[in-house]
C-alpha atoms as one frame of an Amber mdcrd trajectory, in Angstrom:
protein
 243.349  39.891  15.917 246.207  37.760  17.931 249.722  38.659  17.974 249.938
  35.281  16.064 248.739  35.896  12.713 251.026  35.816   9.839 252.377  38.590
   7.692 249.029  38.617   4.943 246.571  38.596   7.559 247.997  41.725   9.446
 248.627  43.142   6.480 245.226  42.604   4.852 242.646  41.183   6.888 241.461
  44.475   8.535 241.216  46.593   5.445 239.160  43.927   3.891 236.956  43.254
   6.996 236.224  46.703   7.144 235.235  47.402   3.728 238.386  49.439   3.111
 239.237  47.031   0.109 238.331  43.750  -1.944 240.419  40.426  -2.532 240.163
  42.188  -6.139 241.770  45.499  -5.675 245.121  45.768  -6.453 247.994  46.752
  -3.842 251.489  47.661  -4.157 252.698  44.062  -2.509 250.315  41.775  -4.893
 250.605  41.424  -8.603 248.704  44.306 -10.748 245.472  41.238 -11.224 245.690
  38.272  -9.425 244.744  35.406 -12.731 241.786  33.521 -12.379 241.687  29.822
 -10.583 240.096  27.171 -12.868 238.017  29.894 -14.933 236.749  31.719 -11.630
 237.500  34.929  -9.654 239.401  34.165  -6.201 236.846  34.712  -4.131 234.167
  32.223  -6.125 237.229  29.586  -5.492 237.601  30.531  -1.697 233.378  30.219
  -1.619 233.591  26.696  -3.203 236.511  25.823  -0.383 234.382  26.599   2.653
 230.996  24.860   0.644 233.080  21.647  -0.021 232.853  21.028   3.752 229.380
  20.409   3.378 230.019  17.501   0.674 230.022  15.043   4.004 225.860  15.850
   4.202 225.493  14.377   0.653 228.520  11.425   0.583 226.809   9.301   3.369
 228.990   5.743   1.983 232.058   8.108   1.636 233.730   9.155   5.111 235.527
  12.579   5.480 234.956  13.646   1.985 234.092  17.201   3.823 237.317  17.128
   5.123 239.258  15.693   1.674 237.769  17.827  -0.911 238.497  21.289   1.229
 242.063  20.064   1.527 242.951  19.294  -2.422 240.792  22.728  -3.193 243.518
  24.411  -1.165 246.164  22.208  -2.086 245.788  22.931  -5.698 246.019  27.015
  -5.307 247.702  27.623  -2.043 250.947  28.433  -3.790 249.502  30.958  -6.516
 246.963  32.539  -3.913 247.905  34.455  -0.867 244.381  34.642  -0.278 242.878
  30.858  -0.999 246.046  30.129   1.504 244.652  32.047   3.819 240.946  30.512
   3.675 242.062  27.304   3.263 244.249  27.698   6.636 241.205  28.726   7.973
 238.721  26.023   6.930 241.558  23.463   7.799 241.469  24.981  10.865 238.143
  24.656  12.046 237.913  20.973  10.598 240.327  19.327  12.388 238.975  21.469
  15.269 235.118  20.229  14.876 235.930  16.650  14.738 238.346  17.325  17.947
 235.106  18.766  19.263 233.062  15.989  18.556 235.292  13.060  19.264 235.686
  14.440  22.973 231.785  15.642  23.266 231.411  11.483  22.034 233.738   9.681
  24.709 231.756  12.045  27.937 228.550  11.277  28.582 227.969  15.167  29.340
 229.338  16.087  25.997 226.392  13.696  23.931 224.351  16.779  24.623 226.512
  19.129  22.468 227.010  17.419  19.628 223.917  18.430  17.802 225.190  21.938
  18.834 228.610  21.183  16.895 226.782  19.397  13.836 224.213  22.427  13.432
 227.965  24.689  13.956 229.490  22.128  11.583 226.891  23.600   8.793 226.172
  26.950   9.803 230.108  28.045   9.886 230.773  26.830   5.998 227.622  28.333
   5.185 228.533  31.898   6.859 232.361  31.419   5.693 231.041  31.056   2.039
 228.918  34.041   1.816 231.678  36.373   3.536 234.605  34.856   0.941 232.372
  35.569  -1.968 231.888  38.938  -0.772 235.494  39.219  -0.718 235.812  39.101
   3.176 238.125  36.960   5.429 235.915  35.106   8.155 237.714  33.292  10.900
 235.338  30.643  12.192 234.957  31.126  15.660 235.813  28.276  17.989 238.368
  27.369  15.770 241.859  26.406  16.831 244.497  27.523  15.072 246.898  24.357
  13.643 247.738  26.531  10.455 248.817  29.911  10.456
């Protein structure tokens, strides 16, 4: 973990990684049950975050809906969720980071080669991110540059 991570990641994100606790077990710094978002548990929300990046497969006529939808998902909950902050943060993150990726493997002739690489990435990562958040864990997606923190 870098030096850089905020104050809920240090805090949190090894204990959960390592099986110590859930998003759903109470601690003394989070409230006694945190309420349910829109009828779900927190970490069905955080699933549907890192699955809504996948929407751009299916919307063909509408551009960067896999980049909208994550964003008002997160929006919407950031402030009542320390932990749908964090995984939207980290979804954001490797976004803007993949289309980075692919607008610079698109303008060198070299980097044509890699962009099936980073469009197979592009649907393996959600995938991956999706089953660790339901499980309650917090998945940074590799490659990912970090714009939020």
């Amino acid at each position: 973990m870098s030096l850089d991570t905020d104050i809920f990641e240090k805090k949190y994100l090894n204990d959960i990684n390592e099986g110590n606790m859930t998003s759903d077990i109470n601690t003394p710094d989070t409230p006694p049950s945190e309420p349910d978002i829109i009828g779900m548990k927190t970490d069905t929300y955080c699933m549907l975050i890192h699955l809504s990046q996948l929407l751009s497969l299916v919307s063909a006529g509408v551009p960067f809906v896999g980049l909208i939808v994550p964003i008002v998902l997160w929006a919407l909950v950031k402030d009542r969720s320390p932990l749908v902050d964090l995984h939207g943060k980290i979804v954001l993150n490797w976004s803007i980071s993949l289309l980075i990726y692919i607008f610079v493997a698109v303008i060198t002739i070299i980097g044509l080669l890699i962009v099936p690489i980073l469009l197979v990435l592009g649907i393996v990562f959600p995938i991956i991110g999706a089953v660790k958040a339901n499980e309650g864990v917090v998945w940074k997606y590799p490659l990912s540059i970090a714009f939020f923190r």
